[in-house]
Backbone as numpy.savetxt, mean C-alpha at the origin, in Angstrom:
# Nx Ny Nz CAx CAy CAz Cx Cy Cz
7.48 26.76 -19.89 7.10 25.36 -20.08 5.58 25.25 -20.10
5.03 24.19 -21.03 3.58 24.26 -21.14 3.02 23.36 -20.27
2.06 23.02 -20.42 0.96 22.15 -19.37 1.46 20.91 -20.24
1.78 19.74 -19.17 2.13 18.52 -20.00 0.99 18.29 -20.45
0.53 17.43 -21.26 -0.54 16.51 -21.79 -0.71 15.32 -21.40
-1.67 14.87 -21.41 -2.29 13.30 -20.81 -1.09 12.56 -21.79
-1.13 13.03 -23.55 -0.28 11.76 -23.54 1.41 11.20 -23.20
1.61 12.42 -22.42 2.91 12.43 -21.47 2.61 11.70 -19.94
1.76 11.23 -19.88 1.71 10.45 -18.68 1.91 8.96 -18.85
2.77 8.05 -18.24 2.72 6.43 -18.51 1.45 5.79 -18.32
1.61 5.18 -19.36 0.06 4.44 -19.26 -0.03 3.35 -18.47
-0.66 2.83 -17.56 -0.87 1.45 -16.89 -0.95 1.02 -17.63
-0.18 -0.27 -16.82 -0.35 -1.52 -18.47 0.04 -2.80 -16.86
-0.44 -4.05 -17.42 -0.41 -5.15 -16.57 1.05 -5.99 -16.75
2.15 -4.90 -17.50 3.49 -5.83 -17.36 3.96 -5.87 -15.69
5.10 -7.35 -15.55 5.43 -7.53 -14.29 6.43 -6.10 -13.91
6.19 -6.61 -12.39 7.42 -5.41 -12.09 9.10 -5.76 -12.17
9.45 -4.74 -13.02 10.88 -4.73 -13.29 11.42 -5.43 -12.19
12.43 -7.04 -12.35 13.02 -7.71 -11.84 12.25 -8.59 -10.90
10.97 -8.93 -10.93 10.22 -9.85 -9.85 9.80 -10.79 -10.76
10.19 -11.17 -12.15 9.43 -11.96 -12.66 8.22 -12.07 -13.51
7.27 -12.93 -14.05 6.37 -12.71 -14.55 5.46 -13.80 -14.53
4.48 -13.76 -14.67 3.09 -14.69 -14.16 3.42 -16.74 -15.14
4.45 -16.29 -15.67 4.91 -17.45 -16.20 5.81 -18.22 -15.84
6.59 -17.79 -14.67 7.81 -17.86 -13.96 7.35 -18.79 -12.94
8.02 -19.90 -12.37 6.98 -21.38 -11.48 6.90 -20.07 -10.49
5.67 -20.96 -9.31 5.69 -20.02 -8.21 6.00 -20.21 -7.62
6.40 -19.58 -6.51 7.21 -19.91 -5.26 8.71 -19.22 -5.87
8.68 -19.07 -7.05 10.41 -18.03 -6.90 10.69 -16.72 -6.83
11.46 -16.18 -6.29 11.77 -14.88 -6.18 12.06 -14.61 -4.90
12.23 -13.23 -4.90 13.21 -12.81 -3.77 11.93 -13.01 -2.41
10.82 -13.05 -2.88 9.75 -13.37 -1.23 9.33 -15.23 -1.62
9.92 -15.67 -2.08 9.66 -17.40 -2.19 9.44 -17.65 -0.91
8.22 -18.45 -0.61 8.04 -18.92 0.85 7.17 -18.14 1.73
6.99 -16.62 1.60 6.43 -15.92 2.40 5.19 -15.95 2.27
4.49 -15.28 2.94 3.08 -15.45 2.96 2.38 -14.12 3.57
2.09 -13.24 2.46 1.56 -11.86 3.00 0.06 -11.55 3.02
-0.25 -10.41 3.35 -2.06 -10.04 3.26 -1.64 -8.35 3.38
-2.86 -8.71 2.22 -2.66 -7.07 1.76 -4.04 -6.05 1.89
-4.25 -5.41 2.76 -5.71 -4.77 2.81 -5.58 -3.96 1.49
-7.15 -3.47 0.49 -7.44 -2.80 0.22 -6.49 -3.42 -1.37
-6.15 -4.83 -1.28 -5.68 -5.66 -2.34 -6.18 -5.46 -3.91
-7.47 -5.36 -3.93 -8.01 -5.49 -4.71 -8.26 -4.28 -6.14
-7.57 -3.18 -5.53 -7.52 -1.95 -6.43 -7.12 -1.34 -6.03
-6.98 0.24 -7.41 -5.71 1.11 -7.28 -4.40 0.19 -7.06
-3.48 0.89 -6.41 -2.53 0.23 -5.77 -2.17 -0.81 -5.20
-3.06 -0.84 -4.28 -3.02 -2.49 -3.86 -3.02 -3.49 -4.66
-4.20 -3.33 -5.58 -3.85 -4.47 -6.40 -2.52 -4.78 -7.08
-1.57 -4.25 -7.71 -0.21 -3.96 -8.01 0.51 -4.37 -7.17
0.91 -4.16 -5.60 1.73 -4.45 -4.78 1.14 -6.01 -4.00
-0.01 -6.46 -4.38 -0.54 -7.98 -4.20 0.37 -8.50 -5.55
0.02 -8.22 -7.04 0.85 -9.06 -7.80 2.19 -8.65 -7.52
2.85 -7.89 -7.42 3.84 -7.56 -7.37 4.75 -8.50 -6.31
3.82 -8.71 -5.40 4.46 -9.67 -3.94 4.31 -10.98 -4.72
3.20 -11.47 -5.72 3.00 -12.86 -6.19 4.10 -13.11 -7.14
4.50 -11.80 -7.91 5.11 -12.03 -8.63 6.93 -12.60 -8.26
7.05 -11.82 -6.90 8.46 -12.11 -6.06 8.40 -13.26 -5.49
7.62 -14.11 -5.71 7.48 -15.78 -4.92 6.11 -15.74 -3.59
5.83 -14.83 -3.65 5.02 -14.80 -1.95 3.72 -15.48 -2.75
2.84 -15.84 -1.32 1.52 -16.21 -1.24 1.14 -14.67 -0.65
-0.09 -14.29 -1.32 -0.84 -13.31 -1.36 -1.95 -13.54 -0.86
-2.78 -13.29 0.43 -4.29 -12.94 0.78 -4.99 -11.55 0.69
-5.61 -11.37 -0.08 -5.72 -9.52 -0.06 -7.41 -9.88 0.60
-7.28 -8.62 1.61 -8.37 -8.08 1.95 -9.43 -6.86 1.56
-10.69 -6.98 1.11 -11.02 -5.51 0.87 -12.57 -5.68 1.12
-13.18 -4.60 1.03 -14.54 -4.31 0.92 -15.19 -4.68 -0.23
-14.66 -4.71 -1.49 -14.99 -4.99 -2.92 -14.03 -6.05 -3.41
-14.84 -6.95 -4.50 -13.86 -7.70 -4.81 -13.03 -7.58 -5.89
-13.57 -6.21 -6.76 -12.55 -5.68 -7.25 -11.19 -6.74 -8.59
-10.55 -6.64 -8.40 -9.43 -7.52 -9.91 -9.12 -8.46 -8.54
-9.86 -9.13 -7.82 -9.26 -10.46 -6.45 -9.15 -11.75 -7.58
-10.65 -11.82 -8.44 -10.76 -13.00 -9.20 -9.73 -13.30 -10.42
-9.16 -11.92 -10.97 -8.54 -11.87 -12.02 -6.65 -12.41 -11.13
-6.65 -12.01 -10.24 -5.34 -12.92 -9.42 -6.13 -14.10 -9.19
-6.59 -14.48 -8.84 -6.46 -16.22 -8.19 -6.69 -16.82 -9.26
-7.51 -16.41 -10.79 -6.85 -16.93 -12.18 -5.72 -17.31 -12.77
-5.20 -16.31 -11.71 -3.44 -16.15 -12.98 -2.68 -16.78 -11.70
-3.01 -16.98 -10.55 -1.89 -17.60 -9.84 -2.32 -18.65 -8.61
-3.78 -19.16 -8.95 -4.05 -19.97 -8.48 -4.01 -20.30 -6.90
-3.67 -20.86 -6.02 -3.75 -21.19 -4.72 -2.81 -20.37 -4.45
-1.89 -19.90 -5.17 -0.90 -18.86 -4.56 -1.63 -17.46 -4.12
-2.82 -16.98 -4.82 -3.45 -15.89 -4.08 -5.11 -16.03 -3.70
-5.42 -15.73 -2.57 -6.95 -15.58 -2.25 -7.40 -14.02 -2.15
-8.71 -14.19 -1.73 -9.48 -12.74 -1.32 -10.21 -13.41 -0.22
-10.45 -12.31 0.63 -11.48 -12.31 1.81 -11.95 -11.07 1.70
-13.46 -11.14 1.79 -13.89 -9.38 2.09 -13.79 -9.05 3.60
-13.41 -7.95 4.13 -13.47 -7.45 5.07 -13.40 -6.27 4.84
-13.19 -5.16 5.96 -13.46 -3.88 6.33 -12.62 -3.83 7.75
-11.52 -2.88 7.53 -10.58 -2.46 8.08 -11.03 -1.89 9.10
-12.72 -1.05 9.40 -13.16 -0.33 10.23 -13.65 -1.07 11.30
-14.11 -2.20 11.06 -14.55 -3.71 12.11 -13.03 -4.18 12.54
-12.87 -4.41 13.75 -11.80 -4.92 14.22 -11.75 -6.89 14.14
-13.03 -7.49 14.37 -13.56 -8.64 14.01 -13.37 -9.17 12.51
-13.32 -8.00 11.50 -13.03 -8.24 10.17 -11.55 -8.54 10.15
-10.91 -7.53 10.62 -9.48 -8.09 9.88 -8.68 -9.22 10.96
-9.67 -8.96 12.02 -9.21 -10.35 12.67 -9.61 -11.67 12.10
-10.64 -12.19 11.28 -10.92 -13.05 10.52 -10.28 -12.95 9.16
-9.91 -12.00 8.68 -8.57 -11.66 7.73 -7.56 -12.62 7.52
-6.50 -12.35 8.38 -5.37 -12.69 9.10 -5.60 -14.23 9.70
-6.90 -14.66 10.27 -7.19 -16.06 11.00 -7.28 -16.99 9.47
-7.66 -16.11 8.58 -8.10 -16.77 7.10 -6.45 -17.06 6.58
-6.21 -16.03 5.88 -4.49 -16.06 5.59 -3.61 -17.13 6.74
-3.46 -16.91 7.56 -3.42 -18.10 8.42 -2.76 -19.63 8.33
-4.57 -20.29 8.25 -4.83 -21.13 8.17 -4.58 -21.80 6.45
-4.96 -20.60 5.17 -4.84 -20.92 4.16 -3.23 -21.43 3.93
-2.34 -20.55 4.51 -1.23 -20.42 4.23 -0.03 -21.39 5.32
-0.55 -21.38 6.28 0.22 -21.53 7.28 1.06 -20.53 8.18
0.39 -19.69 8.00 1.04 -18.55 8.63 1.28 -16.99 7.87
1.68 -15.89 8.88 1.87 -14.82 8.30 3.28 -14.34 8.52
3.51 -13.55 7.59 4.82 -13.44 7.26 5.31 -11.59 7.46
3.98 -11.15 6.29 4.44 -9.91 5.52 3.04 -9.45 5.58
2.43 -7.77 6.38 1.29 -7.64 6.30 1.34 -5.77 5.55
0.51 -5.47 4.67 0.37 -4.33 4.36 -0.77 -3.68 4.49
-0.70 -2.66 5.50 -1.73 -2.05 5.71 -2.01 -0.92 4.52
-3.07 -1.12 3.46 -2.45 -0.28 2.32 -4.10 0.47 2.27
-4.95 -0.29 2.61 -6.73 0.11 2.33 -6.31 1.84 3.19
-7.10 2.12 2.38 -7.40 4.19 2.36 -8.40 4.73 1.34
-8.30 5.79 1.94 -10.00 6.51 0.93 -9.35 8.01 1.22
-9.98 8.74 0.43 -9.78 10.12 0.69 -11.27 10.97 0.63
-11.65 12.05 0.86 -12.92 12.93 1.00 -12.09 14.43 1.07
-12.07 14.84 0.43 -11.85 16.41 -0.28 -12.76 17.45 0.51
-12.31 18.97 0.61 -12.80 19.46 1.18 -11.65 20.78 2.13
-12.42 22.09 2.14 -11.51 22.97 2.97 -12.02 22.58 4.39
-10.87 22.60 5.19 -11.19 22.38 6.83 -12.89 23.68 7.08
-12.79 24.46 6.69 -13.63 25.27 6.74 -15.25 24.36 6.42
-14.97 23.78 5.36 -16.24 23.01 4.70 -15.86 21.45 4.72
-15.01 20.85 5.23 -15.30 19.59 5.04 -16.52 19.14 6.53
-17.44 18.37 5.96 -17.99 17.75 7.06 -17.48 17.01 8.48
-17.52 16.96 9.40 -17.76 15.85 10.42 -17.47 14.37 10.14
-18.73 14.24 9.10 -19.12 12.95 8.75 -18.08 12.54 7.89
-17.47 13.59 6.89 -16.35 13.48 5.69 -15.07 13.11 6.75
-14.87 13.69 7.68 -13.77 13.78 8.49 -13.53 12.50 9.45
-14.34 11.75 9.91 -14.62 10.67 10.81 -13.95 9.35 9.41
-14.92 9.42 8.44 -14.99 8.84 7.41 -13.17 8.79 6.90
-12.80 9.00 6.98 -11.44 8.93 6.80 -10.86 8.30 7.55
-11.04 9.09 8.63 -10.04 8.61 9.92 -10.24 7.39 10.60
-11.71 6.97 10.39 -11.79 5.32 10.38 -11.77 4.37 9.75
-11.16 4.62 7.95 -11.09 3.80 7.51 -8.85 3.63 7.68
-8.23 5.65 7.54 -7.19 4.98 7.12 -6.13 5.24 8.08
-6.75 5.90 9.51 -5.95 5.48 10.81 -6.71 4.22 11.78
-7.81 4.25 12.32 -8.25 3.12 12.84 -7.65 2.02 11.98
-8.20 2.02 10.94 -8.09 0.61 9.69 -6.58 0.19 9.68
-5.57 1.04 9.73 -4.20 0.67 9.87 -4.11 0.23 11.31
-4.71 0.37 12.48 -4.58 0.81 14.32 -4.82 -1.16 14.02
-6.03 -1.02 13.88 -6.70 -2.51 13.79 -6.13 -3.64 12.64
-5.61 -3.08 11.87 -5.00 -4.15 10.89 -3.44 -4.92 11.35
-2.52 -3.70 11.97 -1.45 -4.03 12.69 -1.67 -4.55 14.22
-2.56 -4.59 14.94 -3.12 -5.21 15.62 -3.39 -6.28 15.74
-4.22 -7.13 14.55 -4.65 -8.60 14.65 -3.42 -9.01 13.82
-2.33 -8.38 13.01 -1.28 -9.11 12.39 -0.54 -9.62 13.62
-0.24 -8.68 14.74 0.80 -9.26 15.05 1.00 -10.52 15.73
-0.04 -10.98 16.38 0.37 -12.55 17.23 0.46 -13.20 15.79
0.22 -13.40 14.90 0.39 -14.06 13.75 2.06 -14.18 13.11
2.08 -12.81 13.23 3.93 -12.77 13.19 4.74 -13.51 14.27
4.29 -13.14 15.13 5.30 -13.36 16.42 5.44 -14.83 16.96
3.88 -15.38 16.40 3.99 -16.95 16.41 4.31 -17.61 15.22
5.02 -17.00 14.43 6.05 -17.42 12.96 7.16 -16.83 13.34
7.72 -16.22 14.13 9.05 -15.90 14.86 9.38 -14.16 14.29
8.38 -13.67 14.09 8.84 -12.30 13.40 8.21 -12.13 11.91
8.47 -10.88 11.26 8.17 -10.56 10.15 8.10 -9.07 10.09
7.45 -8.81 9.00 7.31 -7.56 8.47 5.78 -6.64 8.09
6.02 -5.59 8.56 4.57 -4.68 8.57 5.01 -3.25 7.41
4.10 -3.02 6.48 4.17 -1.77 5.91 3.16 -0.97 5.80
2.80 0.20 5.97 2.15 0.78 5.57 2.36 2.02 5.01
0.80 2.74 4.63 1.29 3.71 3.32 1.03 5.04 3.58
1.54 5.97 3.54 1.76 7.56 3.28 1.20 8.15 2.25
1.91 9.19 2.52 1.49 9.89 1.18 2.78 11.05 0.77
2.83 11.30 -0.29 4.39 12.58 -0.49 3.46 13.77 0.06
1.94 13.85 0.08 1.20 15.27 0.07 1.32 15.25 2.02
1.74 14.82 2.93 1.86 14.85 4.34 3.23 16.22 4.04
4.28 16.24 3.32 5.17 17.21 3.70 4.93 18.27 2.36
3.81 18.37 1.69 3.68 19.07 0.24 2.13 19.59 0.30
1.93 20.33 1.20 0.37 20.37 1.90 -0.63 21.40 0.77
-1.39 19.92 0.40 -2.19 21.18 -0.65 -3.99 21.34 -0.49
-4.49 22.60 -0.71 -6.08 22.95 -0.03 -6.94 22.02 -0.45
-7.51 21.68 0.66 -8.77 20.93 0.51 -8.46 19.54 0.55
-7.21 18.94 1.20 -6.89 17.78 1.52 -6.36 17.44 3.37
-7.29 18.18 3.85 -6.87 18.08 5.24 -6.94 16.95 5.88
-8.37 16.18 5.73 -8.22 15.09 6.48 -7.53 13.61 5.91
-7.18 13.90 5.05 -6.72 12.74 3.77 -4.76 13.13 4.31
-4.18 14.21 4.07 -2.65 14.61 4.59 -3.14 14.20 6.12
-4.04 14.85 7.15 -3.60 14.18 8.86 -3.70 12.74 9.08
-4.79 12.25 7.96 -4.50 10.38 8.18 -3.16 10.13 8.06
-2.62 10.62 6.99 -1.37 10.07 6.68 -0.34 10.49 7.19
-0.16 11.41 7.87 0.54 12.02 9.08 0.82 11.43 10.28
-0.78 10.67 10.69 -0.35 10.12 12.08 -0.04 8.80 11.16
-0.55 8.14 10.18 0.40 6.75 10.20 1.67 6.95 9.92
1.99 8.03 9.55 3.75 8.30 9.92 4.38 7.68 11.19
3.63 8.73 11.82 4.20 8.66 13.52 3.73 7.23 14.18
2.70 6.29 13.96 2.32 5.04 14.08 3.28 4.30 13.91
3.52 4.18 13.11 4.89 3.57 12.18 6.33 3.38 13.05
6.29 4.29 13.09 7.88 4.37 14.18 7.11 4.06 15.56
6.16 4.34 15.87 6.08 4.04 17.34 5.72 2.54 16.99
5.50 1.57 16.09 5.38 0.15 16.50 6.57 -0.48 16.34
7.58 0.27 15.41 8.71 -0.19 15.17 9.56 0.05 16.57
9.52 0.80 17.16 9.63 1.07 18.78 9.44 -0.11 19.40
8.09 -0.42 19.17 7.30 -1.27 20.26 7.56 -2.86 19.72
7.72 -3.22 18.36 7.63 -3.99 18.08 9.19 -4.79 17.89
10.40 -4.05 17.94 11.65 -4.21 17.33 12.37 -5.45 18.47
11.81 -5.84 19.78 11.98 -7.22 20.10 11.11 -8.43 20.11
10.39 -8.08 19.05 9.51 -9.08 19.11 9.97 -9.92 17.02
11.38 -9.37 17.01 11.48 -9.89 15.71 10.45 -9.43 14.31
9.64 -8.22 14.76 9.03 -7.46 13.31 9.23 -6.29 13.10
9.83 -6.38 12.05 9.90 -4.90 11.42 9.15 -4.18 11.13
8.65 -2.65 11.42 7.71 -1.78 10.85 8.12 -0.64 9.79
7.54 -0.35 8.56 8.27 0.46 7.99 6.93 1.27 7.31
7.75 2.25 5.90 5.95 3.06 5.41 6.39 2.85 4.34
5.68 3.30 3.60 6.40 3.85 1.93 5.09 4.67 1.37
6.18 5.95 1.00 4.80 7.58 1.07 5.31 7.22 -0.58
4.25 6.93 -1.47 4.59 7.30 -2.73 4.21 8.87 -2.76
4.59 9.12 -4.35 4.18 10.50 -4.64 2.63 10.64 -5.66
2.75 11.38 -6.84 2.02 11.25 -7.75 2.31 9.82 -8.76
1.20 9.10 -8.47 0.80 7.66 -9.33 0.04 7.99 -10.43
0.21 7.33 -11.49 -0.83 6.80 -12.33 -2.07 5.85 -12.65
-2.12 5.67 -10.84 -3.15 4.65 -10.48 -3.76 5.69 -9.53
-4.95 4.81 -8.86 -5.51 5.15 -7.78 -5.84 6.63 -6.91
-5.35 7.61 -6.31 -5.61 8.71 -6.32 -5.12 9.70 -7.14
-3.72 9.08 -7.81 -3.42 10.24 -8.22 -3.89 10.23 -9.82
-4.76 9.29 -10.19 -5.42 9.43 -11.71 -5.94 10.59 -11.30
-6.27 11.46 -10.50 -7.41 12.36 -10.47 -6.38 13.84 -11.07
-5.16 13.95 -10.11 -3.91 14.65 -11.02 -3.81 14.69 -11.90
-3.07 13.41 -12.60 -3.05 13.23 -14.14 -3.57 13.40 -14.89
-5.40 13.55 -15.14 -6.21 13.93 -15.65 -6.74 15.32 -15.86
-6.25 15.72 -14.92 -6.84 17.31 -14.14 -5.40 18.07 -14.91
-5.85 19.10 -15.69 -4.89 19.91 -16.64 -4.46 20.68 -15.12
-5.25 21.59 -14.97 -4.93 22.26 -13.33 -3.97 21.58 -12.99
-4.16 20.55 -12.41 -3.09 20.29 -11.21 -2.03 19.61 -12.28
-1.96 19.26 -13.13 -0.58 18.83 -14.04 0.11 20.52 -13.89
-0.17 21.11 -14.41 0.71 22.39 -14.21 1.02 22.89 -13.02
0.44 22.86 -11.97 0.72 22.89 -10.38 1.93 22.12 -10.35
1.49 20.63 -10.74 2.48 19.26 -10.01 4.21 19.31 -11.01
3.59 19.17 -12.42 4.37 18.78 -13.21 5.91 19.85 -13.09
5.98 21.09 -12.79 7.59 21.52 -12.89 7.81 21.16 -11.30
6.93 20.41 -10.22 7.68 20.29 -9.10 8.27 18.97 -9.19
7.90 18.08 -10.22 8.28 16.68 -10.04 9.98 16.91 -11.06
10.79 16.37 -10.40 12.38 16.19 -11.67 12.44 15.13 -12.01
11.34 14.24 -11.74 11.46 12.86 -13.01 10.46 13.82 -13.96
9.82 14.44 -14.06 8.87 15.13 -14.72 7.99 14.44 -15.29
7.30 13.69 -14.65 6.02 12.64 -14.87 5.51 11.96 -13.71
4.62 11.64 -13.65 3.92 10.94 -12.64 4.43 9.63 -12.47
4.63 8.60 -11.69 5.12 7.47 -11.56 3.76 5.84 -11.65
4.45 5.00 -11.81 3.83 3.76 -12.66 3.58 3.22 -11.45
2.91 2.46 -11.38 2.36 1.80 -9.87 4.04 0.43 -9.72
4.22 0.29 -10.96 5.20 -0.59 -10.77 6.66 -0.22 -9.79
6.77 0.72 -10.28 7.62 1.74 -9.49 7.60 1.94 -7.97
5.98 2.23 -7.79 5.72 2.24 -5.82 6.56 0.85 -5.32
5.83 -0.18 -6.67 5.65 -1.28 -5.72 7.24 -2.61 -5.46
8.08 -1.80 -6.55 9.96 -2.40 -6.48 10.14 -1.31 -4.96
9.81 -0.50 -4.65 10.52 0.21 -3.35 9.10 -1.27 -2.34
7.96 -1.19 -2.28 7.81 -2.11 -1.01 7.80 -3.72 -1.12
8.42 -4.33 -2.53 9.48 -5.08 -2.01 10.02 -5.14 -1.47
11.19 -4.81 -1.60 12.28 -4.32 -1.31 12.58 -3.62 0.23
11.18 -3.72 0.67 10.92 -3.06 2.14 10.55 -4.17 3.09
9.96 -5.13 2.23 9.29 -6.71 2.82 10.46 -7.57 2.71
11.11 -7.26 2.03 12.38 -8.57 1.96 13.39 -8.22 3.03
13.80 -9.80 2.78 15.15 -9.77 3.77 16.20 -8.73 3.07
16.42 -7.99 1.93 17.26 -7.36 1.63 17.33 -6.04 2.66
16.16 -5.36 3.23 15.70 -4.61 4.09 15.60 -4.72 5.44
16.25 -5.69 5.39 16.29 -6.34 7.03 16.80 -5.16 8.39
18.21 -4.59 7.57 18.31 -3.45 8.40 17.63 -1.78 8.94
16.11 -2.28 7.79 15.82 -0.89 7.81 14.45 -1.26 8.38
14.25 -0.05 9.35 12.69 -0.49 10.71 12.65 1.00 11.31
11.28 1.05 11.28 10.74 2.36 11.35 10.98 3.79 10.73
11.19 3.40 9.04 11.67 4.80 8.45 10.22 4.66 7.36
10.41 6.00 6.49 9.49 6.38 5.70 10.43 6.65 4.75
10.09 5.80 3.38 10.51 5.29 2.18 9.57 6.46 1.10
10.27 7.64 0.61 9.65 8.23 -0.11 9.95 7.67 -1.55
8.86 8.13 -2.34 8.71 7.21 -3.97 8.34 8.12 -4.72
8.52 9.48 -5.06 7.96 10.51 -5.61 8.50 10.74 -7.17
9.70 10.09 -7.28 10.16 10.83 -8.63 10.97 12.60 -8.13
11.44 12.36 -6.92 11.68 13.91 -6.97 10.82 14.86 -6.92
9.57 14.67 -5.75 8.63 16.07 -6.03 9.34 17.16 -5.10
9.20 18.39 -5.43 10.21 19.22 -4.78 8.81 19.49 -4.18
């Protein structure tokens, strides 16, 4: 088998996600009608996708990020149904004014995704200190502190729902991604321990580890002939996956359809072996 080609990869494109509707559809319908979520790190890659993706299922959307990124190009297309706030996941004061914002805009919180992450490359041998800190405070602190100021917000709306994000490369360990796989390792184990902690207080905690995307980190895959031939005979969808795709599994993780499911890790890979 040969090296796939770029033009075997799905192209991003801004259609809705399969079965949530579309930016023409009144708002407030769909399977999250009524809810009211905040999404760190909203504003791109991924996030941005799983913000429309929630607008598109009926929810009110607040995304949080450092940049403002496609924030303006949502509150165009859906008006008071979505905002932006800048913050920084690494300030605990930030995403507490986050969440106080979403709030007040909304009337409450419902549905929170801890999704903001960064990665810094590097063999444990040679990655820096500074590279290594740099991670771990944006995408374990930043999750520590984001599920933190969500929750009296939930609990004084009677419950709700928390997700955050993984990665498929935590059980598929490849060189020069050490501190980028242990972030996402301990928000594994985070995950279940709030769903632990949190499971009488009426909120659910859950993850969802996509695999190789066509957005956000994994454009760097898709592009990279190298690692298409590495990745491509381990995947049995045999392509990289559409951000639309991540973002029908964390629906589907935020809704009441999911009600029975709390503290698991929702893999989205396409089959990477």
């Amino acid at each position: 088998m040969g090296v796939p080609s770029v033009d075997s990869i799905p192209k991003v494109t801004g259609e809705p996600v399969p079965g949530l509707g579309t930016p023409e559809r009144p708002r407030g319908e769909g399977v999250l009608a009524g809810m009211r979520a905040v999404v760190t790190g909203g504003t791109t890659g991924l996030g941005r996708y799983l913000a429309e993706g929630f607008l598109q299922a009926g929810a009110r959307v607040m995304c949080g990020a450092r940049r403002e990124g496609q924030a303006a190009e949502l509150v165009e297309r859906y008006g008071e149904f979505a905002g932006y706030v800048r913050a920084d996941v690494r300030d605990p004061s930030s995403v507490d004014g986050l969440m106080a914002e979403a709030a007040d805009r909304f009337g409450g919180v419902d549905i929170v995704v801890a999704n903001a992450g960064i990665t810094r490359n590097g063999t444990v041998r040679r990655l820096s200190p500074a590279d290594w800190r740099d991670v771990m405070s944006t995408n374990v602190d930043g999750v520590f502190h984001t599920v933190q100021a969500a929750l009296p917000h939930l609990e004084r709306g009677g419950g709700g729902t928390i997700l955050t994000l993984s990665s498929a490369m935590t059980g598929r360990i490849a060189p020069g991604a050490s501190a980028y796989v242990a972030s996402k390792a301990a928000i594994e184990a985070f995950t279940r321990c709030c769903a632990v902690e949190f499971a009488g207080r009426g909120v659910r905690v859950n993850c969802l580890s996509p695999g190789i995307l066509t957005v956000g980190m994994g454009e760097a895959v898709c592009a990279d002939e190298r690692l298409r031939a590495a990745y491509w005979p381990r995947l049995l969808a045999g392509r990289a996956g559409t951000p639309q795709e991540a973002v029908s599994a964390a629906v589907f993780l935020v809704s009441p359809a999911a009600s029975y499911v709390n503290g698991q890790v929702l893999e989205v890979n396409g089959g990477l072996l």
